[in-house]
N, C-alpha and C positions, 0 to 999 in steps of 0.2 A: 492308718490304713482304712481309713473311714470312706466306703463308698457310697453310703447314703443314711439320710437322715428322715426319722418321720415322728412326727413331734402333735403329739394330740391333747386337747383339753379335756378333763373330766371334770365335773362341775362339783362345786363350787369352787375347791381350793387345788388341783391336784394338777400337773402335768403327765404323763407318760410318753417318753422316750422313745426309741427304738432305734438302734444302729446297727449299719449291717455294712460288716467288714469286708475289704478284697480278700478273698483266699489267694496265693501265689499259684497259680499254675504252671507258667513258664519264664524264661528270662525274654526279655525285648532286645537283642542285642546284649551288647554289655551297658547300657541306660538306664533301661526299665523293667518293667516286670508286667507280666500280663495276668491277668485274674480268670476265673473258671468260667467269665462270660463274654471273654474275647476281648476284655478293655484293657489299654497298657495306663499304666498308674507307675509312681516313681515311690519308690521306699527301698530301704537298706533290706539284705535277704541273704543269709550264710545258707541256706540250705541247698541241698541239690536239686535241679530243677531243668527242663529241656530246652534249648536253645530255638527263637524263633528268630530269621531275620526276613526282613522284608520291604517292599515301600510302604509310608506312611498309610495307613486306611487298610492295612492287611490282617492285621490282627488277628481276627476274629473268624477270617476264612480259616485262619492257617491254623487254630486253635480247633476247628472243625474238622479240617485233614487230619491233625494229629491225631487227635481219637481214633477216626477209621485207619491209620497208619498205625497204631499201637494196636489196633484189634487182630488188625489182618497179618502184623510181621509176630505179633506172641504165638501165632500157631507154629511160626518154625525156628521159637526159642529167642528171636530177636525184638530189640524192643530200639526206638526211635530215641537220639539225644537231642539232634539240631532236623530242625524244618528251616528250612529257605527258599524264597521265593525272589527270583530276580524280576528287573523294572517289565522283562519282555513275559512276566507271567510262568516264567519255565520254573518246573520246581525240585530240587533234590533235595535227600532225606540222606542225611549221615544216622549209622547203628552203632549202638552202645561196641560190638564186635573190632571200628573202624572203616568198617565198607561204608562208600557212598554207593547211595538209588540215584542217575540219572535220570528224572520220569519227562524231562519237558512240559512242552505248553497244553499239551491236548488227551485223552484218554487216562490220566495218570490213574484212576481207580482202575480200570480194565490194566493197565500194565502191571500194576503191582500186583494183583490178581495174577496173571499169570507168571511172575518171578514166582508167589508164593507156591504155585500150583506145580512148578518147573524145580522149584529149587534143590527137592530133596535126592530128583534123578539128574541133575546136571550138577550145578554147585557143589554140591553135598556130597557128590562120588569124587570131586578132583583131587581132594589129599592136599590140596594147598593153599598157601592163603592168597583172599584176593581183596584188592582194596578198593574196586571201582566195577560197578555194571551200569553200563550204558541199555537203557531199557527203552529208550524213541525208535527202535526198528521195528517193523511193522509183524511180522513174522517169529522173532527171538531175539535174544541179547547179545551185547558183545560182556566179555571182562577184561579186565587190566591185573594180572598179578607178576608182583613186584619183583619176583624173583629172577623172574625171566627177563626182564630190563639188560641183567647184566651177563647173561647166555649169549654167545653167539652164536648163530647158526653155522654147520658146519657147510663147507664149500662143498656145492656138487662136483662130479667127475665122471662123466664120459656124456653121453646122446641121451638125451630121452626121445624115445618114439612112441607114438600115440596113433 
């Protein structure tokens, strides 16, 4: 896991060395492994680790989000597994919980700011669980909870007047 070498002479007889290893930081997919300066590097790795996927050359942004995405979601107990970034630049965040962030192409610091800012009086009063917020509305969010898939709604019956 040798990511660099630097190799110096002292006079007369002497070399000194110096190696400096990748630390794993996240998985690359299921391929590679990304290191704590946003480079994907390939070695064997049992440990736990966050999930990035992306297009080639992403790396290192997504390695950048995840930090402000792990700062911003430990204030309301959650913390990021998977970062992804699709080819059209949109990006969602799967939590350790199983919710995915929707965030899209555009403002995704300012949205998750305000899920964070949002989540304790919306989210956090429903009493149920949700597996999905759609965070690209301009205004608020949508969610998806699962339970309610298989609810039907009950049939009206008589006029509404308005």
């Amino acid at each position: 896991w040798v990511r660099g070498v630097n190799v110096r002479r002292q006079w007369p007889a002497r070399l000194d060395v110096a190696l400096e290893e990748h630390v794993p930081f996240a998985r690359w997919g299921s391929a590679a492994l990304v290191n704590t300066h946003g480079e994907v590097f390939r070695a064997a790795y049992d440990g736990e680790l966050p999930v990035f996927v992306g297009p080639e050359g992403t790396a290192r942004e997504i390695a950048i989000q995840y930090r402000y995405f792990q700062r911003s979601l430990g204030t309301i107990g959650q913390a990021p597994v998977q970062v992804q970034v699709n080819p059209r630049r949109a990006w969602q965040v799967k939590l350790q919980s199983g919710l995915t962030l929707e965030l899209g192409r555009e403002n995704i610091e300012a949205r998750l700011a305000r899920f964070v800012a949002l989540h304790e009086s919306t989210i956090g009063r429903l009493g149920r669980r949700i597996d999905y917020v759609d965070l690209r509305y301009a205004n608020g969010f949508a969610v998806r909870v699962p339970e309610l898939r298989h609810e039907k709604a009950e049939p009206k019956h008589g006029r509404w007047a308005g």
